[in-house]
C-alpha positions in Angstrom: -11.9 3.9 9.3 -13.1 4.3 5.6 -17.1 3.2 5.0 -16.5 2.0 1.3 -13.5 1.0 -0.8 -15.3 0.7 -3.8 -13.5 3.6 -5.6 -10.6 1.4 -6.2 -12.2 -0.3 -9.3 -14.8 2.7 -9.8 -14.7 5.2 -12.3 -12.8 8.3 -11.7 -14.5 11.8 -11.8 -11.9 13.2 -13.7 -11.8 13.7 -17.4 -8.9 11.9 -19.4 -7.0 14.4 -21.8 -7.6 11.6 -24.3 -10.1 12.6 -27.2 -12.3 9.7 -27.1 -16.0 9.3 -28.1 -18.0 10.3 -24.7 -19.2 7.6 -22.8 -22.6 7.1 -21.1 -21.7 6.8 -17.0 -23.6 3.8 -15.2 -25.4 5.2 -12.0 -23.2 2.7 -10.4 -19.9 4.1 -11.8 -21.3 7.8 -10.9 -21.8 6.2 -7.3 -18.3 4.7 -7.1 -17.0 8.2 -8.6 -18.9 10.0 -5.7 -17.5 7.7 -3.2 -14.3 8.6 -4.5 -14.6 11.9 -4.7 -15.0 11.6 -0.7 -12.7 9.4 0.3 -10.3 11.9 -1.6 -11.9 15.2 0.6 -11.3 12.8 3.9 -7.8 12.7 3.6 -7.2 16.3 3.9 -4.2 16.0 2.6 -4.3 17.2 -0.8 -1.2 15.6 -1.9 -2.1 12.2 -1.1 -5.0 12.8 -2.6 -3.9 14.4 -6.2 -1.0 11.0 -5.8 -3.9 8.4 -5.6 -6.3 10.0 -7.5 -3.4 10.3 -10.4 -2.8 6.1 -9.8 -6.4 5.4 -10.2 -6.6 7.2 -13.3 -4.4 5.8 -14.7 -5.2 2.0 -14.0 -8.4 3.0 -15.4 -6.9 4.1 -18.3 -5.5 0.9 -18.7 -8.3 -1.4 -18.2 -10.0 0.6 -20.6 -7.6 0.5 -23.3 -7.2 -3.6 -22.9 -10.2 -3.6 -24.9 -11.7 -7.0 -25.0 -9.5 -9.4 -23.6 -9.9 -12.4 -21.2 -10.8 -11.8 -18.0 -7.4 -12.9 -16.2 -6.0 -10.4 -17.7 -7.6 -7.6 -16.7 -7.6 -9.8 -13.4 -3.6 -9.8 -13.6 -3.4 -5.3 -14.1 -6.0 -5.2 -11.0 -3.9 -7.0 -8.7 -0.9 -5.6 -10.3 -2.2 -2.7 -9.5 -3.2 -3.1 -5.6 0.2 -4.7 -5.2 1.6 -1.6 -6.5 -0.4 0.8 -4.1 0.2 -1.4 -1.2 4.4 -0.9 -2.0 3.6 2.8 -2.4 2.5 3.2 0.6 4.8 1.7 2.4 7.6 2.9 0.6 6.6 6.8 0.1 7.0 9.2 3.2 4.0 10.6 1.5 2.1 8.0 3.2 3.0 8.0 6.3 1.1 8.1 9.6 -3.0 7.2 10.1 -3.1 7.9 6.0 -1.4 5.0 5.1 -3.3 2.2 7.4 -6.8 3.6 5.9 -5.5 3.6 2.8 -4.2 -0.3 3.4 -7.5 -1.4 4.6 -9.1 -0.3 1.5 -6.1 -2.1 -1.0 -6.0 -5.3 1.6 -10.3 -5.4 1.8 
């Protein structure tokens, strides 16, 4: 079973292709990045890895282009987004087998 599911809502460690002014990282986004980073080397399966990591990115590309916006929104791509994950899984033979129940106990909490 997986220690932390933080890294849903973290900050990936990978660098958008975007050219965008640099931002400052928060020690706690660098944490959740970390975190991430490991869940990603648990799997030892690099394609389930590179497929999540590539879903993550680009939800956080999202809630960062929203801008300001009321918070139900971004609430709405969030849950959206585990919704999405959770058919994903369950719908890709890339997830199959013990991969796909860690991965559901991190989108179910």
């Amino acid at each position: 079973m997986l220690k932390s599911c933080q890294w849903l809502l973290g900050s990936s460690s990978q660098p958008s292709s975007r050219k965008e002014p640099v931002r400052r990282t928060s020690a706690e986004s660098q944490q959740v990045g970390e975190e991430f980073a490991e869940f990603l080397k648990a799997l030892n399966r690099n394609e389930v890895a590179l497929d999540i990591s590539k879903q993550v990115r680009i939800i956080i590309e999202r809630l960062q282009s929203m801008g300001e916006v009321p918070i139900d929104e971004y609430s709405e791509v969030v849950v959206s987004f585990y919704q999405a994950m959770t058919d994903r899984i369950h719908s890709k033979p890339l997830y199959s087998g013990e991969y796909a129940h860690d991965i559901l106990i991190c989108t179910t909490g």
